[in-house]
C-alpha positions in Angstrom: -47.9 8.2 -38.2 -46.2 7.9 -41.9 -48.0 8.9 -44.7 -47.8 6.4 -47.8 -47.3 6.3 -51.4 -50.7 5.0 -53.1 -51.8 1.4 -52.1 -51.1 0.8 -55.7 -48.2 0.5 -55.4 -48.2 -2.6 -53.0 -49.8 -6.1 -52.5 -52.2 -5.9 -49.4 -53.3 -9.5 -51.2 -51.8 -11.5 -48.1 -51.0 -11.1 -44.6 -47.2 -12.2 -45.4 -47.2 -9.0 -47.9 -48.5 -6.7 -45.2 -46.4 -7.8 -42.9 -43.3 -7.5 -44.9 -44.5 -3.8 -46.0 -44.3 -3.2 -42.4 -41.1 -2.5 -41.1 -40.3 -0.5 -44.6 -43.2 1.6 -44.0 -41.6 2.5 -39.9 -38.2 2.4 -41.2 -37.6 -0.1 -38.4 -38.7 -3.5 -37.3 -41.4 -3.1 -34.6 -41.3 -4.2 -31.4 -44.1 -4.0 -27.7 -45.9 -2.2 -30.5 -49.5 -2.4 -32.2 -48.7 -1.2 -36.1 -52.4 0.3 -38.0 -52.0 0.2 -41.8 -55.5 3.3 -42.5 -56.8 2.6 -45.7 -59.0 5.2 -47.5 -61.4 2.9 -49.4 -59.2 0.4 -51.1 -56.4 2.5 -50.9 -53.2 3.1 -47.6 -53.2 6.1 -46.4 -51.1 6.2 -43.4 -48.7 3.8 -41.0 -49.7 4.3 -37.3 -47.2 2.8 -34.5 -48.3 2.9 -31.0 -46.2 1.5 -27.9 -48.5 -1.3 -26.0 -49.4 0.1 -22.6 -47.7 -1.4 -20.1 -48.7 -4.6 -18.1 -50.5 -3.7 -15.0 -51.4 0.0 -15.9 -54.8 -0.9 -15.6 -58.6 -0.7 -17.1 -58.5 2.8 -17.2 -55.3 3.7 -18.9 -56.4 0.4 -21.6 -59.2 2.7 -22.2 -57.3 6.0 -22.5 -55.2 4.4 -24.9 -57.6 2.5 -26.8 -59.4 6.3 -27.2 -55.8 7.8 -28.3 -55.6 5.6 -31.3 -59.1 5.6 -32.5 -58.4 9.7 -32.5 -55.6 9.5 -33.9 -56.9 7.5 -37.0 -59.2 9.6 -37.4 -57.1 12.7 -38.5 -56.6 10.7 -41.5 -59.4 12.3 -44.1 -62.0 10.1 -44.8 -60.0 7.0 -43.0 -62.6 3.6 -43.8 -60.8 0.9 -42.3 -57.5 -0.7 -40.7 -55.5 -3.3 -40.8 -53.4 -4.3 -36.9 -50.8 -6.1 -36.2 -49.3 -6.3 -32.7 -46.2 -7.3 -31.9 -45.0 -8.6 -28.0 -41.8 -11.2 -28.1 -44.3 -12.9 -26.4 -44.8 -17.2 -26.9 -48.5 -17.9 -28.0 -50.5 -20.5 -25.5 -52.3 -23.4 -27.0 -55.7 -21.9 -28.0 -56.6 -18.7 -29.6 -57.7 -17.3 -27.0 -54.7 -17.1 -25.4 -53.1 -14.7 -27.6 -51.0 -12.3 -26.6 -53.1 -8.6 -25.8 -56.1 -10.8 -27.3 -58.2 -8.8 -24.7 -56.8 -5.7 -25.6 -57.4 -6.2 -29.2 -60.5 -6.9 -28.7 -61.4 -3.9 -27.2 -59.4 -1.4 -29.8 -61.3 -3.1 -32.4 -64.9 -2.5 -30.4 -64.2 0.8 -29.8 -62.9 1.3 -34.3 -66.1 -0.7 -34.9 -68.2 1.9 -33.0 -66.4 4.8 -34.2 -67.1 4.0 -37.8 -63.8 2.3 -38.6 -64.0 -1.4 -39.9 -61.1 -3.4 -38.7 -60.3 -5.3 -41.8 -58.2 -8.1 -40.0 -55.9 -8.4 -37.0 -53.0 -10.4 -36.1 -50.2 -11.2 -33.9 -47.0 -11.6 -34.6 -43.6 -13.2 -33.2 -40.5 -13.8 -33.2 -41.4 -17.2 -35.7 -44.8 -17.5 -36.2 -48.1 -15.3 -36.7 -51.7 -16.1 -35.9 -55.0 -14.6 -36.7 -57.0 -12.6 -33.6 -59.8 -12.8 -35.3 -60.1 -16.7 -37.4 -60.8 -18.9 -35.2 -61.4 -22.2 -37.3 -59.2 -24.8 -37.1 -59.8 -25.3 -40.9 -58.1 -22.3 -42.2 -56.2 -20.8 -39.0 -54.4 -24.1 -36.9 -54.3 -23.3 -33.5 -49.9 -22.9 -33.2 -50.7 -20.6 -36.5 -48.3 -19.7 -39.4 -44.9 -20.2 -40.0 -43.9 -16.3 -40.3 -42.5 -17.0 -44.1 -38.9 -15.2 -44.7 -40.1 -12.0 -45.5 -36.9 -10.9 -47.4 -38.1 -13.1 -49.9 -41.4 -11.5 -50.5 -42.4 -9.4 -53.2 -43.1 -6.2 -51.1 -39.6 -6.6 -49.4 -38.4 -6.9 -52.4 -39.7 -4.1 -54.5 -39.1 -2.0 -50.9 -35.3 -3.0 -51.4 -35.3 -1.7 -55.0 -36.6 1.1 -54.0 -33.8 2.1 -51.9 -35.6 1.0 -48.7 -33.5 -0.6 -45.4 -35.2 -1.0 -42.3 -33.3 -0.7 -39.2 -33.4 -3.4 -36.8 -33.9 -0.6 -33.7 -35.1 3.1 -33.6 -32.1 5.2 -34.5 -31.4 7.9 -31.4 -28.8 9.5 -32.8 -25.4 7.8 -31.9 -22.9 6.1 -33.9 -22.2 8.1 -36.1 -18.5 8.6 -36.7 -16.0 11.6 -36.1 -15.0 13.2 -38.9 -11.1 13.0 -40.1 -10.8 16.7 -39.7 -12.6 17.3 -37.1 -10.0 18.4 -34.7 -9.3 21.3 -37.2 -13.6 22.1 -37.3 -13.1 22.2 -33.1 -9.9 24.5 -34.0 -12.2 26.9 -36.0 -15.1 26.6 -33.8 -13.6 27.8 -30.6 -11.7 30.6 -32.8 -15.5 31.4 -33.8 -17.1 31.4 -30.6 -15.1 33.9 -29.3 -15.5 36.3 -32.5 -19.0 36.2 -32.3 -19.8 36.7 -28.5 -21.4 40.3 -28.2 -21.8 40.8 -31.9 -25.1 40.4 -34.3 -24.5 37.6 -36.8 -27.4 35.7 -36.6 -28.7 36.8 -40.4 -25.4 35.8 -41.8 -25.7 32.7 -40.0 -29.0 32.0 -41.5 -28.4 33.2 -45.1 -25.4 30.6 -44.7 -27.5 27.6 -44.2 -30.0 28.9 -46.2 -26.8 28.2 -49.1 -26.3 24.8 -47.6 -29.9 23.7 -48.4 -29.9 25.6 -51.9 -26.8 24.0 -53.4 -26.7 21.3 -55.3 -26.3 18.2 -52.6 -23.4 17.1 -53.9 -21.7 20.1 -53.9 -23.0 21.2 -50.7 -22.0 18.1 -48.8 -19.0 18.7 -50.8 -18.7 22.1 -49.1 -19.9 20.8 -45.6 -17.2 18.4 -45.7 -14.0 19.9 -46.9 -14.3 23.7 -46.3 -13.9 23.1 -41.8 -14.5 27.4 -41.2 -17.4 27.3 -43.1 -18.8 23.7 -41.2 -17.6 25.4 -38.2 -19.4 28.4 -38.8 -22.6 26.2 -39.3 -22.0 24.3 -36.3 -21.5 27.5 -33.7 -24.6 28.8 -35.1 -26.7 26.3 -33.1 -25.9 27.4 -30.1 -27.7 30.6 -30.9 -31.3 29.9 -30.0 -33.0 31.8 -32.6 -31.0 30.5 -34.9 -31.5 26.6 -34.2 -35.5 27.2 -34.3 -35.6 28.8 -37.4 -34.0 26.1 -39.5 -36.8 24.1 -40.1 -38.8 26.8 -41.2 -36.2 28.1 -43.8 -35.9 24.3 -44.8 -39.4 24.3 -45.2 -40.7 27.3 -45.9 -37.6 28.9 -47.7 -35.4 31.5 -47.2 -37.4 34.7 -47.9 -40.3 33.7 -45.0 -37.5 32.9 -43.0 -35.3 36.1 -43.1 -38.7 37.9 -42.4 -39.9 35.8 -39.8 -36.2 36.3 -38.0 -36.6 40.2 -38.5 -39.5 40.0 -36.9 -38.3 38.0 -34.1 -35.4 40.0 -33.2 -37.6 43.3 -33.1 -38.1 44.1 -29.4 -42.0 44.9 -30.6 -44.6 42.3 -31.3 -44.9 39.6 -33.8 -46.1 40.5 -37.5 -47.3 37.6 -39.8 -43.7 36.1 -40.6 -43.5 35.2 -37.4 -46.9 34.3 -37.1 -46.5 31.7 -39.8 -43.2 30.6 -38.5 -44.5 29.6 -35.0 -47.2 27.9 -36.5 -45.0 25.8 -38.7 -42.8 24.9 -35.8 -45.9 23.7 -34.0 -47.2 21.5 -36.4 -50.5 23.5 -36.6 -49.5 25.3 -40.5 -52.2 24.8 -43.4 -49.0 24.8 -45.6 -47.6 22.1 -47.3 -43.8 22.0 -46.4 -41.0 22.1 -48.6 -40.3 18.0 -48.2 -36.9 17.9 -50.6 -35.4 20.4 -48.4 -36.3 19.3 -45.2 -35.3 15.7 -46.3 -31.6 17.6 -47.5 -31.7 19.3 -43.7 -32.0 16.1 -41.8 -29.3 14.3 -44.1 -26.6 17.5 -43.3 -27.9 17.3 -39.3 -27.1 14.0 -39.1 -23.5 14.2 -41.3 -23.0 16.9 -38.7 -22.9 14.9 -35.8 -19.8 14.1 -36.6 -18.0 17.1 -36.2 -20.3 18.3 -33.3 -19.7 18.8 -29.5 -21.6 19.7 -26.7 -24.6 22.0 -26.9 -23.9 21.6 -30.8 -24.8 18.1 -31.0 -27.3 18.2 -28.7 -29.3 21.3 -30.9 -28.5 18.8 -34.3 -30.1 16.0 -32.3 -33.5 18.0 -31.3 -32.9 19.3 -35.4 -33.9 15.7 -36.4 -36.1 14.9 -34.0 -38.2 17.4 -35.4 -38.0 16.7 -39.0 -38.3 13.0 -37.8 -41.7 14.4 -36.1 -42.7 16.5 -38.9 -42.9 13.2 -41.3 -44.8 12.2 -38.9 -42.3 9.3 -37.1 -43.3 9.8 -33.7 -41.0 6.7 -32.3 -37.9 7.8 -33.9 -38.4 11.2 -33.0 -39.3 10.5 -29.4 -35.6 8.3 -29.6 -33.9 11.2 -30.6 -35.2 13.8 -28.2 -34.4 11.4 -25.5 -30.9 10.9 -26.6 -30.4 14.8 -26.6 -32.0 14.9 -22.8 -29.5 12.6 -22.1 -26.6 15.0 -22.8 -28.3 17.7 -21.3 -31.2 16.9 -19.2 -32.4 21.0 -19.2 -32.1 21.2 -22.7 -35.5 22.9 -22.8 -36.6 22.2 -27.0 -35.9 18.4 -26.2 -37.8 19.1 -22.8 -40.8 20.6 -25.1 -41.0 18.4 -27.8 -40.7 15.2 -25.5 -43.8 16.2 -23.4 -45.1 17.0 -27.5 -44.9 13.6 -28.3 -45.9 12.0 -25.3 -49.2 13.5 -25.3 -49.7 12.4 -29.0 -49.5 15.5 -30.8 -48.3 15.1 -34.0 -48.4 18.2 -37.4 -52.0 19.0 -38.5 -50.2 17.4 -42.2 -49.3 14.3 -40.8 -53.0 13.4 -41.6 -53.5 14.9 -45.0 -51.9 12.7 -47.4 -51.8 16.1 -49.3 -49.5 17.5 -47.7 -47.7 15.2 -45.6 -44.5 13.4 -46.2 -44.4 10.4 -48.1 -42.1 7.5 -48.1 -39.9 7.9 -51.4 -39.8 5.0 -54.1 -37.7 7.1 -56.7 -34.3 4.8 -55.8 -33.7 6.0 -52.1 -36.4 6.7 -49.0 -35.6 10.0 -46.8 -33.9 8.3 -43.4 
């Protein structure tokens, strides 16, 4: 679920528009998917993308799933109404009835209806054409249904593009991103590293050296990241240190005083205090905070450069790193894509393990929901990834 800028700032005049706003709003075009546009009143509140349950699963797990969404939609405060699209690959019959998950539409929007949730309209759509689940007039809704209109050329995709906006044509998971130039001297450095640190305590300097990462200036600090290979090394031997790893999020988000506290708390043999209180929280989504969003966005961005100069349990830490920031804004899909990428390079990898059984159940952050506090797509020239 993706928490939007105000609805003001879009054209829901037209299905075409919506439909456009779509894959912008995801960050990728979707695909076996149902997409929810929750409106507050007249205005968007959230993007909700679902995978279709699979053919043959059966009544009950149609039901299960049909109950999953209506909860989910209503975590959104005050949530009045949605728009659905569903998307399959699938070829239309000859009648409307014979729509693609027509059945199954009809049944999430029952179950929306009776919840107190108006579904404002519905449609399918494919690969060149898009028809209407719930018109059934030949007057105003031909049976083959619309021509889907070259939604590059719409106003929303347009705007979107200004905006810095480029939907990807599949979920990222986290490869193909290239190897650095110096990255055989970062490995060099690295190793060299490893071996220092084994036995030794120096987790906090570890920290306070990301925690300058995310304070600098970006350009200087990707500066930095790039061109000073101990110092990227440094970072990059540092997530192989458990406690380490887990606490970046929450010195992205929370900052580095709450973080230093929480770790001193963590690394005490005794119990927890209320750093580390609040930091476990935050990691589980379950916070009243509102997170630091600028340098969380500036976290993911470095994770991702990293993978470059990564290897082994390194990249796989970086990859669980943007999973949950990808989880955090609330992009369930990409974040599952990532965590399954990092099980794929190590299948114990236990925080990929976690987060994967997480996402499958539906959890998401308690300020996914509150457009307060959640992340919100950017339109100030570029989108955070």
């Amino acid at each position: 679920m993706t928490t939007q800028p105000s609805a003001s700032s879009f054209s829901l005049a037209s299905p075409e528009e919506v439909l456009a706003y779509i894959p912008h709003a995801l960050g990728f075009y979707p695909r076996n998917a149902v997409v929810l546009l929750i409106m507050q009143g007249t205005g968007l509140a959230a993007t909700l993308r679902v995978d279709l349950p699979l053919t043959g699963n059966g009544e009950e797990q149609c039901l299960q799933w049909t109950k999953q969404l209506v909860r989910l939609v209503h975590k959104v405060p005050d949530a009045t109404s949605v728009f659905a699209a569903i998307y399959t690959g699938q070829t239309p019959g000859k009648d409307h009835g014979s729509l693609p998950k027509h059945e199954l539409l009809e049944q999430l929007a029952a179950a929306m209806v009776h919840s107190g949730i108006h579904v404002r309209d519905s449609w399918y759509v494919g690969a060149q054409r898009w028809h209407s689940y719930f018109c059934k007039s030949e007057n105003c809704c031909p049976t083959e249904g619309f021509e889907l209109p070259d939604l590059a050329l719409t106003e929303t995709h347009l705007r979107m593009v200004v905006a810095g906006s480029a939907p990807e044509e599949h979920i990222w998971d986290g490869s193909g991103v290239a190897d650095w130039t110096n990255k055989t001297t970062i490995r060099e450095y690295a190793e060299i590293l490893a071996h220092e640190y084994v036995g030794t305590d120096n987790r906090e300097s570890m920290i306070r050296d990301w925690a300058d990462l995310l304070e600098a200036h970006p350009v200087l600090a990707e500066r930095r990241l790039r061109g000073d290979e101990s110092f990227c090394a440094s970072l990059l031997v540092s997530l192989s240190d458990r406690t380490v790893r887990d606490i970046l999020p929450y010195l992205a988000g929370r900052g580095t005083t709450r973080a230093l506290e929480a770790f001193k708390e963590v690394s005490r043999e005794a119990g927890f205090g209320p750093a580390s209180q609040d930091f476990s929280e935050f990691l589980l989504g379950t916070s009243s905070c509102t997170p630091d969003w600028d340098r969380i966005d500036r976290l993911w961005f470095y994770c991702r450069d990293l993978l470059g100069a990564a290897h082994g349990t390194e990249e796989t830490a970086l990859l669980c790193l943007l999973g949950w920031v990808n989880w955090a804004k609330g992009k369930g899909s990409s974040a599952l894509g990532l965590f399954s990428t990092a099980l794929e390079k190590d299948p114990d990898y236990r925080l990929a393990q976690l987060m994967g059984t997480l996402l499958e159940s539906g959890e998401m952050p308690s300020w996914v929901a509150d457009p307060r506090r959640a992340w919100r797509l950017r339109l100030e020239g570029r989108l955070s990834a």
